[in-house]
C-alpha positions in Angstrom: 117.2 156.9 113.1 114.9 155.9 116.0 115.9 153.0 118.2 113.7 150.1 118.8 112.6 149.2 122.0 113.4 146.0 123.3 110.2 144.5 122.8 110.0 145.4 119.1 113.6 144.5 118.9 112.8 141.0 120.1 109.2 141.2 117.3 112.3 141.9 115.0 114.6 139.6 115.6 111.7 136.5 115.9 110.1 137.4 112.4 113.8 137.2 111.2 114.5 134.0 112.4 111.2 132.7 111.2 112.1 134.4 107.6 115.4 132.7 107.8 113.5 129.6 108.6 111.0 129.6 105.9 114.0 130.3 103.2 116.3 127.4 104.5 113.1 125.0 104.4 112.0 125.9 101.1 115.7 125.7 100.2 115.7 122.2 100.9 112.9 120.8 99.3 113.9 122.8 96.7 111.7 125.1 95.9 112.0 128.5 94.9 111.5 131.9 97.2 110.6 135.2 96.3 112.2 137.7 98.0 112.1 141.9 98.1 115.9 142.8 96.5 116.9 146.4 94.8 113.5 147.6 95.1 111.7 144.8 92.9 110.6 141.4 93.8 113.0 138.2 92.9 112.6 134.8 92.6 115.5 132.9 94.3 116.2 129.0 93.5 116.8 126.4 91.5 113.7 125.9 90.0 112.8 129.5 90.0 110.8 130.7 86.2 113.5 132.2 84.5 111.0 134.9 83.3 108.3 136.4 85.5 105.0 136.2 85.2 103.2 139.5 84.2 100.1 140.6 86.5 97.1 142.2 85.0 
């Protein structure tokens, strides 16, 4: 496994924060997230559609 260099570590480590961010907002005004989990796309939240919508 290669090892980041500290300027892509600290890319890394910003667009994780701002991820975190974004989740905890829409967390609050309670909306849902979709999010990247076992290799499929998952929607997160309360309000989430309990069935997913099928693209064309």
């Amino acid at each position: 496994m290669n090892i980041p260099s500290q300027d892509t570590q600290k890319m890394l480590d910003t667009m994780r924060k701002a991820v975190e961010k974004a989740l905890e907002r829409k967390k609050r005004l309670g909306q849902y997230a979709v999010i990247w989990q076992n290799g499929k796309p998952m929607l997160i939240g309360e309000d989430a559609p309990k069935q997913a919508v099928a693209l064309p």
